[in-house]
C-alpha positions in Angstrom: 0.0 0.0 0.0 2.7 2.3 0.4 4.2 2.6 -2.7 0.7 2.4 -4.0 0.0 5.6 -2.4 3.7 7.1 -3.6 3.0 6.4 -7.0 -0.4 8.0 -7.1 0.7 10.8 -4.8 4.2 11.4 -7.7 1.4 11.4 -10.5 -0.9 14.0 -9.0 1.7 15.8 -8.1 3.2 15.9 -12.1 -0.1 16.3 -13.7 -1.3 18.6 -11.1 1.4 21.2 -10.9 -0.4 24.2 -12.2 -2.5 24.2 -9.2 0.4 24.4 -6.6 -1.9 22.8 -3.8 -0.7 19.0 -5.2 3.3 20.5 -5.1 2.5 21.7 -1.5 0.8 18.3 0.2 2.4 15.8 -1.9 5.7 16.9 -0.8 4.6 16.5 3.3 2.9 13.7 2.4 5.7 11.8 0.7 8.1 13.4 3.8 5.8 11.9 6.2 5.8 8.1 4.6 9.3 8.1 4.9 9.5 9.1 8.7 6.1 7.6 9.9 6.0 4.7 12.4 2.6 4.8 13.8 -0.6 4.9 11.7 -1.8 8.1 13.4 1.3 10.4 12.6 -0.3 9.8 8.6 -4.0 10.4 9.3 -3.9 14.5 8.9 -1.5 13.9 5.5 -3.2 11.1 4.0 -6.9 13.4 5.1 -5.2 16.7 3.3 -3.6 14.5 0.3 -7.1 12.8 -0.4 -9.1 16.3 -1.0 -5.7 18.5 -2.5 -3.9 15.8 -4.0 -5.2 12.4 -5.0 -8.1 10.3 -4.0 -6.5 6.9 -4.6 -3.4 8.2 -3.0 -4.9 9.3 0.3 -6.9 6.4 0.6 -4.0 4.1 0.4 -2.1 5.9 2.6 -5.3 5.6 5.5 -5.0 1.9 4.2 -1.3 1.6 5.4 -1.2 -1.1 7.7 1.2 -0.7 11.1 3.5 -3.4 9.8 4.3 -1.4 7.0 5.3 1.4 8.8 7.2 -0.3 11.3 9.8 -1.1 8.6 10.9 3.0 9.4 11.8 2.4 12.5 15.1 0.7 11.8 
C-alpha cells in the first residue's frame, strides 16, 4: 500500500502542478511516509492529500497497515 499511495501521490503531483496545492501536500505527504511509524502520525496527510492531491493516493495511505510502517523504525 505504500508505494501504491507514492505512486499515485508522484502522479498527481506531475499532472497537477499548475494548481500548486498538489506541489504543496504531496511533498509532506511523501516526507511523512518516509518518517512515519505509527498509523496516526499519517491520518492529517493522507486526510489533506485525499481532497488537494489524490483520491486513490490518500486512501492508500489511510490503508497503510502498522507493519508497514514499522519497517521506518530501523
Amino acid at each position: 500500500m505504500k508505494t501504491a499511495a507514492k505512486v499515485f501521490i508522484i502522479l498527481s503531483m506531475v499532472f497537477g502542478f499548475w494548481v500548486i496545492l498538489p506541489l504543496i501536500f504531496g511533498g509532506i505527504a511523501l516526507g511523512k511516509l518516509k518518517t512515519a511509524t505509527t498509523k496516526s502520525e499519517l491520518t492529517t496527510s493522507a486526510v489533506l492529500v485525499l481532497l488537494f492531491c489524490s483520491l486513490l493516493g490518500g486512501i492508500f495511505m489511510l490503508c497503510i497497515s502498522e507493519e508497514e510502517l514499522a519497517a521506518n523504525k530501523q
